[in-house]
Structure formats: C-alpha cells, structure tokens
C-alpha positions in Angstrom: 8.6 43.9 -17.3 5.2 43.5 -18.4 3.7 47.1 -16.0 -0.1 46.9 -17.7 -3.1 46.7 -15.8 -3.7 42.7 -15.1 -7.5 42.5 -16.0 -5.7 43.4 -19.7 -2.6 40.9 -19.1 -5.5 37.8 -18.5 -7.5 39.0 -21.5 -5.0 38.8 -23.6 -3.4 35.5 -22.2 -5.9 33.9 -20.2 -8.9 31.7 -21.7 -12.3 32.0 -21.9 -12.8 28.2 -20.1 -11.9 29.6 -17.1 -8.8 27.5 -17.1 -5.0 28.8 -16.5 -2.9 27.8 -18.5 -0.3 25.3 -17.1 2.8 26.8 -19.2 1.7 30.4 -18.0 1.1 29.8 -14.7 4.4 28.1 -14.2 6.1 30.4 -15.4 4.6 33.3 -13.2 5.2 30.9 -10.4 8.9 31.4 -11.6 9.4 28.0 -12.5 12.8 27.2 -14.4 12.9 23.6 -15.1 11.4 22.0 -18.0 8.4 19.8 -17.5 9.3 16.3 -17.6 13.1 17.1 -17.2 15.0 15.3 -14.4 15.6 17.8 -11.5 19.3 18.8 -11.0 21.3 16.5 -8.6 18.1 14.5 -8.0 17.2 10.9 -9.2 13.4 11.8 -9.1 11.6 12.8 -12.4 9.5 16.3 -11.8 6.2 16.1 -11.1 4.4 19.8 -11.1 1.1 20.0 -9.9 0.9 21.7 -12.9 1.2 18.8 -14.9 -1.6 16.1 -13.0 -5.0 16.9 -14.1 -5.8 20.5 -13.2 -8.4 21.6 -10.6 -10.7 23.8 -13.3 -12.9 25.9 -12.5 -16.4 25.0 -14.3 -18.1 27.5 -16.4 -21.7 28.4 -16.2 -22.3 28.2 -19.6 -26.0 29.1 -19.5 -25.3 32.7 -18.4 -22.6 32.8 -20.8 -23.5 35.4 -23.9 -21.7 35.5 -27.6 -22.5 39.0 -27.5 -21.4 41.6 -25.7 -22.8 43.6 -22.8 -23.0 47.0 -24.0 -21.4 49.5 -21.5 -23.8 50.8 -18.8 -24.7 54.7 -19.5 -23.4 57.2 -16.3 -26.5 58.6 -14.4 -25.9 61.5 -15.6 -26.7 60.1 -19.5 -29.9 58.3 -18.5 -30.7 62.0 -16.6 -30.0 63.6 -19.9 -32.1 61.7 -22.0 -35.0 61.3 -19.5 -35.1 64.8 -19.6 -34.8 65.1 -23.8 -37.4 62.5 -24.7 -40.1 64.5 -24.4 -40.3 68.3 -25.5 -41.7 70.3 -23.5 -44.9 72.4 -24.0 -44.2 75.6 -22.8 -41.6 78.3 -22.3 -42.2 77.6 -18.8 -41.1 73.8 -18.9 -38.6 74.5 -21.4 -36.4 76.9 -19.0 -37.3 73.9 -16.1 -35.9 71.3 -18.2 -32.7 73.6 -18.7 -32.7 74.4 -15.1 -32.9 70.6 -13.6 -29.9 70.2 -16.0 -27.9 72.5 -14.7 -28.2 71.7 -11.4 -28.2 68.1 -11.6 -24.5 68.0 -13.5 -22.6 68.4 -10.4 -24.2 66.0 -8.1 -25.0 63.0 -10.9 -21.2 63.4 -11.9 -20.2 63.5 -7.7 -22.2 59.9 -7.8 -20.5 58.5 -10.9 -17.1 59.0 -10.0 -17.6 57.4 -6.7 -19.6 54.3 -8.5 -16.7 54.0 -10.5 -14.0 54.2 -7.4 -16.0 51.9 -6.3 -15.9 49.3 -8.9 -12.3 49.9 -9.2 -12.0 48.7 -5.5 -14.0 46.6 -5.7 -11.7 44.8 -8.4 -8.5 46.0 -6.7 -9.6 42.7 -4.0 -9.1 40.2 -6.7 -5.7 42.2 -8.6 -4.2 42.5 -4.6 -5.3 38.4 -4.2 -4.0 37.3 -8.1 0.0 38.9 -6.7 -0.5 37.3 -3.2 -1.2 33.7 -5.3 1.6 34.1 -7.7 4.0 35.2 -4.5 2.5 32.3 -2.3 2.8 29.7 -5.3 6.6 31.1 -6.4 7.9 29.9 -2.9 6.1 27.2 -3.2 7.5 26.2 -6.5 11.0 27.0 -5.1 10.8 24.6 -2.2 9.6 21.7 -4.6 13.4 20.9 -5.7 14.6 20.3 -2.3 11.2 18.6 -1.1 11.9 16.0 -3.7 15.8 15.6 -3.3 14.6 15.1 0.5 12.1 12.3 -0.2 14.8 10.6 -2.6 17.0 10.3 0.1 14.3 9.3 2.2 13.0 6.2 -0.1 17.2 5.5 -0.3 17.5 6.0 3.4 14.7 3.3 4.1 15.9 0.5 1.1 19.3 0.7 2.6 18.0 -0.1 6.4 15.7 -2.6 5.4 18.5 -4.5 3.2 20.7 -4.0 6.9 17.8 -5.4 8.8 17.9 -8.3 6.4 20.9 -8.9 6.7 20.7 -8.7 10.8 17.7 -10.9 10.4 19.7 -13.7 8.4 23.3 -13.4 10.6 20.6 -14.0 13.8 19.2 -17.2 12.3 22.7 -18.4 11.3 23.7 -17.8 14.6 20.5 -19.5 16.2 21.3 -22.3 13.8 24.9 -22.7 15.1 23.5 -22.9 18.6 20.9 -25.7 17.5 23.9 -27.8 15.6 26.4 -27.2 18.6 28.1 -30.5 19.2 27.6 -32.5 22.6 31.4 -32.6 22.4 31.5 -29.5 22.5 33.5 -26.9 25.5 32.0 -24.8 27.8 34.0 -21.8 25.9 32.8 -22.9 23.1 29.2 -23.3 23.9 29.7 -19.7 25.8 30.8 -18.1 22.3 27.8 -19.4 20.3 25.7 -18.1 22.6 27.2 -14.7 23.1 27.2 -14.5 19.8 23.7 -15.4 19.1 22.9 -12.5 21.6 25.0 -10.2 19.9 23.0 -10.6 16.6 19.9 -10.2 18.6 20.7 -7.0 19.6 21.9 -5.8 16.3 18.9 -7.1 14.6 17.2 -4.9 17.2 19.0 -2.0 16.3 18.2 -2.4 12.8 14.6 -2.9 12.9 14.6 0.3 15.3 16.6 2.2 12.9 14.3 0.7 9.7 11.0 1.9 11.6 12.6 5.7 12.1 13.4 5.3 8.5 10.2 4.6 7.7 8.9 7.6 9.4 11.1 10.3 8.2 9.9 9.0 4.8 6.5 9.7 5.9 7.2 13.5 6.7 9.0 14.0 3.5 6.1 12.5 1.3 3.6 14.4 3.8 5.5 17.9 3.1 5.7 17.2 -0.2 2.1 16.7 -0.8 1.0 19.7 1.4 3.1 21.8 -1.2 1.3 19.6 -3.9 -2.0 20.3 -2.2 -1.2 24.2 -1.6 -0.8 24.6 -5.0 -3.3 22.9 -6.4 -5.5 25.4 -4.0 -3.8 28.1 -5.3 -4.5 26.9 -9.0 -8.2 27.2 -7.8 -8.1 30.5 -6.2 -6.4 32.4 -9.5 -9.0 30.3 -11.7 -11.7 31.8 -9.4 -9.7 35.1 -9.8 -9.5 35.4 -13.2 -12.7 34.8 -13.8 -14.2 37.1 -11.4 -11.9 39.9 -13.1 -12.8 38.8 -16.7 -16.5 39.1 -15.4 -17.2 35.3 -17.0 -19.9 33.4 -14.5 -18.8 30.0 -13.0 -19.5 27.3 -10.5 -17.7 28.1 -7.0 -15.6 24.7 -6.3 -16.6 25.2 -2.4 -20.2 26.1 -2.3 -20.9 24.2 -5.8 -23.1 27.7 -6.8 -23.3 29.6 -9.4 -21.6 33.5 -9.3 -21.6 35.9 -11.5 -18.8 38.6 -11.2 -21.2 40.9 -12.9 -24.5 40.4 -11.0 -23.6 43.8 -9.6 -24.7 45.5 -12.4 -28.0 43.8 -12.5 -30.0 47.1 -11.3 -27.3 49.1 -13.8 
C-alpha cells in the first residue's frame, strides 16, 4: 500500500493538463472490470463515465511558467540578509546589528513555523477532499453493476409487455371482428359468447396497456438512477481535477465560476 504523502503520489502519476487519467482514476475508484468488457451476468456492454469524453479541467496557460518558482526565503533569511547588506560604521552599530539578531531568532522562527502549519492545513482541505472523492466515487463505481443489470431487465421488462399488449390488441380486434361477421342465423348463446368474449379481450387489453405504462416507468427510474450515478461521477471527476491542481499549485479555469485561480496566489506578497 502506496503510504506517501499524495501531493508526491499526483506528481509522480498525475499530469500537468490538469487532466486525471481515466485508467488511474478507475482504478482508485476500485474498478475491476475491463473497459469495454461485457459486465458479468448482464447483457449490457460497460459504459464508465470514465470512458465518454472527460469533464477536464482547462489550464490557464498564460500564468503557466517553464521555469520554476524558486522557494520562498523564511523571514528569518530575508531578516538575516537585510541586516548583512550593509556594514555597519561603527562599533556601536556593529554590536546593534548582532543584538537585533539575537533577539529576533526566536520570534521570526515562532512566525515561520506557524506560516508553514499553516500552509500545511491549508493543503490538508484538498488531501481530506481528494480521499472523500475517491470513497464517494468507489461506491459509486460499485453500484454501477447492479444499476445496469437493473435497467436490462427494465428495457426486457417493457419489450416483453408491449409484445403482450400486442398481442391483447390483435386477440380484441379478432374478437371484434367475430362480432361484426356473426351470422343472422345465429343463437342467442351464440351471439352471448362472441360478445362475452369480445369483453373479455377488452379487459385484458386493459390490463396490458396498464401493466406496459408501469413498465415503462420503472424503466424510467432505472435509466434516471443510473445517470445520477453517471452524473455524480462525472462531478467527482471535476472536483479531483480541481483537487489536483490546487495541490500541484498549476492555475486553471474553475468549471463553476468560469475564473481563473491560482493555487499559489497566496504567496504573492511571499
């Protein structure tokens, strides 16, 4: 089990497009079946959000730099050489210099230390966020299987009480037909059967059209949960993009607001 920190995981297997990759994030989601492959007891071919056209994050390419941001010096560094650009005149502002150091040390290392707990919280947000999506998006990747199985027998569910309403349909018209070519001749038994048999296949066509419609809409709610899943992860695809960007401090357009953000602007007055 892969324990480093996950701003170095992403680095290392992320991209600087600000796009996941579709293999990787699949498999963090705990996916197990190939893409493409038929799913197990199911007559449906897979179809992962993962591979439709992905939900990218753009870059802002104009704030993007080939080279690197050099590491911003502690307070207590710029103090330091504030204090060592100039030589000082006398004895006097010698021993001041020396004295200001000394008694600076302590409280410029108290305010670094708490910048940098800071920072680390600061990106402890978007590592606590990054698990909740891969949790979120495992379950959801579980429950795709049986989501899919479910609107199969849905879309078989509805063909096989259509073809029994068509065949209500046509026994009715027979019937109806029978009525219409009943002889003069004939009895009043046999005059009463026709037509208790014509009613008989009114009501069964009945049936079936009522049984077709529920069909119908239970097909509905299993295409409707199905794409909420798709939807859900398609929003979580989003959020890790976002994510991994923010943690691999590369600037890019926000999806929602359309603006630009820089994960670094913090550091501006640095």
């Amino acid at each position: 089990m892969n324990q480093k920190p996950l701003i170095e995981r992403l680095s290392r297997t992320g991209t600087q497009t600000g796009e996941l990759d579709p293999a990787l994030l699949a498999a963090s989601f705990g996916a197990i079946y190939p893409p493409g492959g038929p799913l197990p007891d199911s007559g449906l071919t897979e179809n992962h959000v993962e591979d439709d056209e992905p939900s990218a994050i753009p870059i802002d390419e104009r704030k993007l730099s080939n080279e690197p941001k050099p590491a911003p010096r502690s307070l207590l560094e710029i103090a330091k050489a504030r204090l060592h650009s100039l030589e000082p005149r006398t004895a006097q502002r010698k021993m001041e210099v020396w004295k200001m150091l000394g008694t600076m040390i302590e409280p410029l290392r108290a305010v670094d230390e708490l910048v940098a707990t800071l920072e680390r919280e600061h990106f402890a947000v978007f590592t606590e966020r990054w698990e909740q999506c891969l949790e979120q998006g495992r379950e959801l990747v579980d429950s795709l299987p049986a989501l899919q199985r479910e609107l199969a027998e849905a879309q078989q569910a509805v063909r096989l009480a259509d073809q029994k309403k068509a065949d209500a349909i046509g026994v009715l018209r027979s019937c109806v037909q029978s009525v219409r070519k009943i002889s003069r001749w004939a009895t009043e038994a046999e005059i009463a059967d026709a037509g208790h048999k014509e009613a008989n296949a009114r009501e069964a066509m009945q049936v079936a059209t009522d049984r077709a419609l529920l069909r119908m809409r239970e097909l509905a709610e299993a295409e409707t949960k199905l794409k909420r899943v798709e939807n859900n992860l398609e929003t979580l695809k989003t959020d890790m993009a976002r994510l991994e960007c923010s943690l691999k401090g590369v600037p890019f357009h926000d999806p929602e607001t359309g603006l630009s953000v820089d994960p670094t602007a913090y550091k501006e007055n640095w």
